[in-house]
C-alpha positions as CSV (number, residue, x, y, z in Angstrom):
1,X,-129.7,-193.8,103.6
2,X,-130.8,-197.4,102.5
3,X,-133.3,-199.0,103.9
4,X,-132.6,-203.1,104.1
5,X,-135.3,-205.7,104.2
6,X,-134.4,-208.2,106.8
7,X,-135.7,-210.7,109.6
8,X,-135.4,-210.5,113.1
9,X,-135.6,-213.8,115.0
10,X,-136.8,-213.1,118.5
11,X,-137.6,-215.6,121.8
12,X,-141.5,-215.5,120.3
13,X,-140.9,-216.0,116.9
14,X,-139.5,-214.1,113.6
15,X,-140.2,-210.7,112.1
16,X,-140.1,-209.8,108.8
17,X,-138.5,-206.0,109.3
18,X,-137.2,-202.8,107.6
19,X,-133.3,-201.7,108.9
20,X,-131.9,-198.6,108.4
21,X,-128.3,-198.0,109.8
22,X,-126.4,-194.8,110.3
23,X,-123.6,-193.6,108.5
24,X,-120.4,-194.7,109.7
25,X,-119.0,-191.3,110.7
26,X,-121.9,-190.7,113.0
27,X,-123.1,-193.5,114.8
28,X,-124.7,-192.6,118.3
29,X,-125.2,-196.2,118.9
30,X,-128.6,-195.5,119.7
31,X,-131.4,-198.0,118.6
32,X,-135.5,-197.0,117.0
33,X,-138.3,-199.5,117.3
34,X,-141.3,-198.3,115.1
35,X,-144.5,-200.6,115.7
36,X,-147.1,-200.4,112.9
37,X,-150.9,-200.1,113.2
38,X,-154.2,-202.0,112.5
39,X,-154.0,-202.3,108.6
40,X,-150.3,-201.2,108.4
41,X,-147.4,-202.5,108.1
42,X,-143.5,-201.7,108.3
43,X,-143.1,-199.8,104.9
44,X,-145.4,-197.2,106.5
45,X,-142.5,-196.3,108.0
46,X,-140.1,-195.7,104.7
47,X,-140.0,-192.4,104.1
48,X,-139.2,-191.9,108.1
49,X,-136.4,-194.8,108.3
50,X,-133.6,-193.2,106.5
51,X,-133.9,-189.9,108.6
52,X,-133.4,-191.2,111.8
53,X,-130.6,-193.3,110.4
54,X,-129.3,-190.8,108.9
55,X,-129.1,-188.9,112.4
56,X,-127.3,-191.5,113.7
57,X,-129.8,-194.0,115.0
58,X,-130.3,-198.0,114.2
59,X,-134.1,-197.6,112.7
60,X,-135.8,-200.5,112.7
61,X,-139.1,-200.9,111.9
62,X,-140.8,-204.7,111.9
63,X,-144.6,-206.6,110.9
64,X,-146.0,-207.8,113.8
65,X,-146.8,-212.0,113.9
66,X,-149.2,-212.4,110.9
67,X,-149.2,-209.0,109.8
68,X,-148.0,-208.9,105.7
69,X,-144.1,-210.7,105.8
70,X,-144.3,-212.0,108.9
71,X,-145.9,-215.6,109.6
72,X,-147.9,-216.1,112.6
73,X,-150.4,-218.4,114.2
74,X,-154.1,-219.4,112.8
75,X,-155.8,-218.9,115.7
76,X,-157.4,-215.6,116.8
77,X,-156.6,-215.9,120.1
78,X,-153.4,-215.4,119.5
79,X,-153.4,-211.8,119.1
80,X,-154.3,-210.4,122.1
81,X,-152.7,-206.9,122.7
82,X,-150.8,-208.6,125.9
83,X,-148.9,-211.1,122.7
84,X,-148.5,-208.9,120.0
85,X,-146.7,-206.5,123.5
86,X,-144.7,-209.7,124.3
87,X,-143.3,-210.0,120.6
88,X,-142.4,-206.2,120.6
89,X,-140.7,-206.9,124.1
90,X,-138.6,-209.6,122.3
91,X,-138.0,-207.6,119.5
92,X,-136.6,-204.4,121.4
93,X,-134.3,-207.3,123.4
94,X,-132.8,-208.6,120.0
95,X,-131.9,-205.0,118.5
96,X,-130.8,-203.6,122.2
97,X,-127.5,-201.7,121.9
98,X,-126.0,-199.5,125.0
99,X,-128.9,-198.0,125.5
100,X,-132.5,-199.2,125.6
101,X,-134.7,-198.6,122.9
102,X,-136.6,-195.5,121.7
103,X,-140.0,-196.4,121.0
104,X,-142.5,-194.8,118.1
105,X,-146.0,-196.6,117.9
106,X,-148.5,-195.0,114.8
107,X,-151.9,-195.8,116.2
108,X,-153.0,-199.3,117.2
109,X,-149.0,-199.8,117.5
110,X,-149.0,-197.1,120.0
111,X,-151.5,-199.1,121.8
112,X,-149.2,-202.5,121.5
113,X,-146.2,-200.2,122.5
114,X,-147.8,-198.7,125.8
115,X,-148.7,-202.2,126.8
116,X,-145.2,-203.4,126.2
117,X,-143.8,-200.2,128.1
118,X,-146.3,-201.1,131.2
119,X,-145.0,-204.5,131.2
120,X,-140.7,-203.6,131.4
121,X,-140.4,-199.7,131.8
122,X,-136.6,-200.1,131.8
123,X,-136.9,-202.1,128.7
124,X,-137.8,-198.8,126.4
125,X,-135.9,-195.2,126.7
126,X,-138.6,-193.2,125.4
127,X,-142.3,-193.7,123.7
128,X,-143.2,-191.3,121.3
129,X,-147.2,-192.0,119.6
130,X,-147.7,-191.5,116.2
131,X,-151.5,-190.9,115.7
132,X,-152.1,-192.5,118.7
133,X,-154.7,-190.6,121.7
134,X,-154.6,-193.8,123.7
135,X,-158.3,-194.1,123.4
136,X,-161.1,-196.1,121.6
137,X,-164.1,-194.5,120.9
138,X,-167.3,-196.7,121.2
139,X,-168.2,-196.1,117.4
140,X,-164.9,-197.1,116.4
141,X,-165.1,-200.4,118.4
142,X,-168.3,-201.1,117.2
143,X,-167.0,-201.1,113.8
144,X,-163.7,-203.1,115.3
145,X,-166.3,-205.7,116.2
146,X,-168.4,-205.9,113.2
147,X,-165.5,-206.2,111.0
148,X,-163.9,-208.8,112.8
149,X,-167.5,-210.8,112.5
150,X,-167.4,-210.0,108.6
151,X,-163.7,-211.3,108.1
152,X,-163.8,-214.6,109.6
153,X,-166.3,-215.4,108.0
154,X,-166.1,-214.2,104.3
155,X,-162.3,-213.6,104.8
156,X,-160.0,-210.4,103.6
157,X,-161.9,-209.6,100.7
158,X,-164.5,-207.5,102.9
159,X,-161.8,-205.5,103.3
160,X,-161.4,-204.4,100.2
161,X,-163.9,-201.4,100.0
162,X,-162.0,-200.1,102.9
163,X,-158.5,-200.4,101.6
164,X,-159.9,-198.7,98.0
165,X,-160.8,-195.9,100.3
166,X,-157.5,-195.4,101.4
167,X,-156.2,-195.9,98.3
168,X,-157.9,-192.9,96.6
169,X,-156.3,-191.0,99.4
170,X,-152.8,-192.4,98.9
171,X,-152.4,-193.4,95.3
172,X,-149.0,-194.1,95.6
173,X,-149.5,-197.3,98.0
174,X,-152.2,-198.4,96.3
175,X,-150.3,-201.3,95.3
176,X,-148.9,-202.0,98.9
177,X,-152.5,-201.9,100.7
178,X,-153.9,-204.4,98.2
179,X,-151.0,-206.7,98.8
180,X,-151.6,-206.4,102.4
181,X,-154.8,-208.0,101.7
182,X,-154.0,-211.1,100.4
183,X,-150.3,-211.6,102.4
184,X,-151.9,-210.5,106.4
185,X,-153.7,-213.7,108.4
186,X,-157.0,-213.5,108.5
187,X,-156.1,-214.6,112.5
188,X,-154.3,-211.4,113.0
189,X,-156.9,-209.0,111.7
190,X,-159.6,-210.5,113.1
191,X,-158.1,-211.3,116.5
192,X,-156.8,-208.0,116.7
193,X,-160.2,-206.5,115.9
194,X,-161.3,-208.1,118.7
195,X,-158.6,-207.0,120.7
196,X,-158.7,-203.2,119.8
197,X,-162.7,-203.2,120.3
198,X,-162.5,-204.6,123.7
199,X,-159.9,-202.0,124.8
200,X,-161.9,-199.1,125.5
201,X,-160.7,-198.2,129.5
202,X,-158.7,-196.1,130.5
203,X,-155.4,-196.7,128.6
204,X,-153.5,-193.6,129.6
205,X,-153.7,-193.5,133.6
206,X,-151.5,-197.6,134.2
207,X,-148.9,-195.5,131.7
208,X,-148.0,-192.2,134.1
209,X,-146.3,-194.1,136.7
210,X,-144.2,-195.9,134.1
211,X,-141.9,-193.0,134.2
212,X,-141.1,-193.3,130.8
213,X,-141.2,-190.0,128.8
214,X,-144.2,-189.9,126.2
215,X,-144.3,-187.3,123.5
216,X,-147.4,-187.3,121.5
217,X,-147.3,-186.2,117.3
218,X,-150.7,-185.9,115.0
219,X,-151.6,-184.4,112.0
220,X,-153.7,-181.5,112.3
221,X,-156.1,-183.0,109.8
222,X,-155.9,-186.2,111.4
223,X,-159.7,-186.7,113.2
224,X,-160.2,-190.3,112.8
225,X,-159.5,-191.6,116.4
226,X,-159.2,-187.9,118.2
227,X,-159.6,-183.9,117.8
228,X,-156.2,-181.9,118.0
229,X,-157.7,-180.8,121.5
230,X,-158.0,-184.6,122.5
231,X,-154.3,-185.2,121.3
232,X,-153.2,-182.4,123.2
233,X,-155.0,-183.2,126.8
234,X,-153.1,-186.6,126.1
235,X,-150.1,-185.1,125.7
236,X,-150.0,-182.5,128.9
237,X,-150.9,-185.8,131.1
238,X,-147.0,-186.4,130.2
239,X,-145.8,-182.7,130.8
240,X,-145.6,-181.5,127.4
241,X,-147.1,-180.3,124.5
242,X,-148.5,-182.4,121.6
243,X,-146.6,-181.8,118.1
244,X,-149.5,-180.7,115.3
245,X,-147.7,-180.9,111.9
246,X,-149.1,-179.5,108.9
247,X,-150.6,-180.7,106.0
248,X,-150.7,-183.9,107.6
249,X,-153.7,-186.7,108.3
250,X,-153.3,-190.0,110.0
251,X,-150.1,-191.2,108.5
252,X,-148.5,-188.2,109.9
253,X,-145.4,-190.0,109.4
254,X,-146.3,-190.5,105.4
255,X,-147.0,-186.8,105.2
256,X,-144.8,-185.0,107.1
257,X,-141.8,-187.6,107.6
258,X,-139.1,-184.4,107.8
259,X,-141.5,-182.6,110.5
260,X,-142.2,-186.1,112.2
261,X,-138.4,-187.0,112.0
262,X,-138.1,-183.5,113.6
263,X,-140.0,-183.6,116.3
264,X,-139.2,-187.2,117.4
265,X,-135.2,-185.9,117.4
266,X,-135.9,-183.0,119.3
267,X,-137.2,-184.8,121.7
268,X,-134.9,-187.4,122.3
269,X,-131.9,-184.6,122.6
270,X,-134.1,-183.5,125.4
271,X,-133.4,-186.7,127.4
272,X,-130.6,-187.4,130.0
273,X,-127.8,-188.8,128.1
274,X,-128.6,-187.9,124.7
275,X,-126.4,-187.2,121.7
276,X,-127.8,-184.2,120.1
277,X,-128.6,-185.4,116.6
278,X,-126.7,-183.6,113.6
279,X,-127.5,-179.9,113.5
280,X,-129.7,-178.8,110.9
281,X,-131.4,-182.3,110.3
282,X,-133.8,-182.9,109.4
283,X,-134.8,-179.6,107.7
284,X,-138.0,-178.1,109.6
């Protein structure tokens, strides 16, 4: 399936996004929102875009305001995790179809997107978390806080140690995390910094009477944020278990896309009104 770079213009603002649309013959007129984390962006979400079209889904995955392609404010204080929520609320509203949205956050966007689903439960079918044990440990908003200090001040390029990090792990989007660092706000990364290190309550409790069904997917390697025994307590608070793919760190949907794409269709077949996807796809 192709995957087409496009804008979405929203009642906050416009999004630079990633579309992928089903084939013709199969279209369950059903409609993805994939939110990107602290760092990321919406091509961490290719390799995972053309499945779910290809299942018959609208995939759409979008930058948040001042994230990479998408323009946003200079000011910090405009990316509270309440805005950046408000913006995803828009953007779900301006690719609705019949049904509301299903919702996959990886990370911090699973943060954003169970702030959003707080704020409208009706507005979201689903919410499935990438990555994402709805927690912040106090070393890891410490850091959140220190780096925020060192990028307004001395800008991106502190960053850069960081991204080459990464890049080591991920050769082949070395090119795309360095871009990231000259194309993102400064605003955005270190309001959001702020943001993320200030959000260290209880995040999963205001979700449960929400309704809204929550499945939970992690890499088994993945430790950076949670164990695989922290992802799965998150996961039973919802009444199921959490998905542990193989092979797979924190870009669970980067290593595994076919066993991410697999999971995330399997459970929306689950819910009331479903059209199973096609059988046999992904491959497991």
């Amino acid at each position: 399936m192709t995957v087409t770079p496009t804008h979405l213009t929203t009642s906050t603002g416009r999004f630079a996004a990633l579309y992928a649309a089903p084939p013709v013959h199969y279209d369950t007129d059903s409609c993805i929102v994939l939110v990107s984390g602290f760092l990321g962006s919406k091509e961490d979400y290719l390799p995972l875009l053309p499945l779910l079209a290809s299942a018959g889904h609208h995939a759409y995955a979008y930058d948040h305001r001042g994230q990479h392609e998408s323009d946003g404010p200079d000011d910090p204080a405009a990316y509270s995790i309440q805005t950046l929520a408000d913006d995803l609320r828009a953007v779900a509203t301006s690719v609705r179809r019949r049904r509301p949205p299903q919702l996959v956050g990886h990370c911090m966007g699973g943060i954003i997107a169970r702030a959003a689903v707080i704020d409208d439960p009706g507005a979201f079918s689903t919410l499935a978390l990438l990555a994402c044990p709805l927690n912040i440990p106090a070393t890891v908003a410490a850091t959140l806080s220190r780096g925020a200090t060192l990028v307004r001040w001395l800008g991106l390029i502190t960053l850069r140690p960081l991204i080459a990090q990464w890049a080591r792990s991920e050769p082949g989007r070395s090119t795309l995390m360095e871009a990231r660092l000259h194309t993102s706000k400064r605003a955005h990364l270190v309001g959001l910094a702020r943001a993320l290190a200030a959000a260290t309550g209880d995040l999963t409790t205001p979700l449960t009477p929400t309704r809204v069904p929550v499945l939970v997917v992690h890499g088994v390697h993945d430790t950076y944020l949670a164990s695989p025994a922290e992802f799965e307590s998150l996961a039973q608070r919802f009444g199921r278990a959490a998905v542990c793919l193989p092979e797979a760190g924190h870009n669970v949907q980067i290593h595994q896309p076919q066993g991410t794409a697999r999971a995330l269709l399997d459970f929306w077949a689950e819910q009331p009104h479903a059209t199973a996807p096609l059988a046999g796809f992904p491959a497991s």
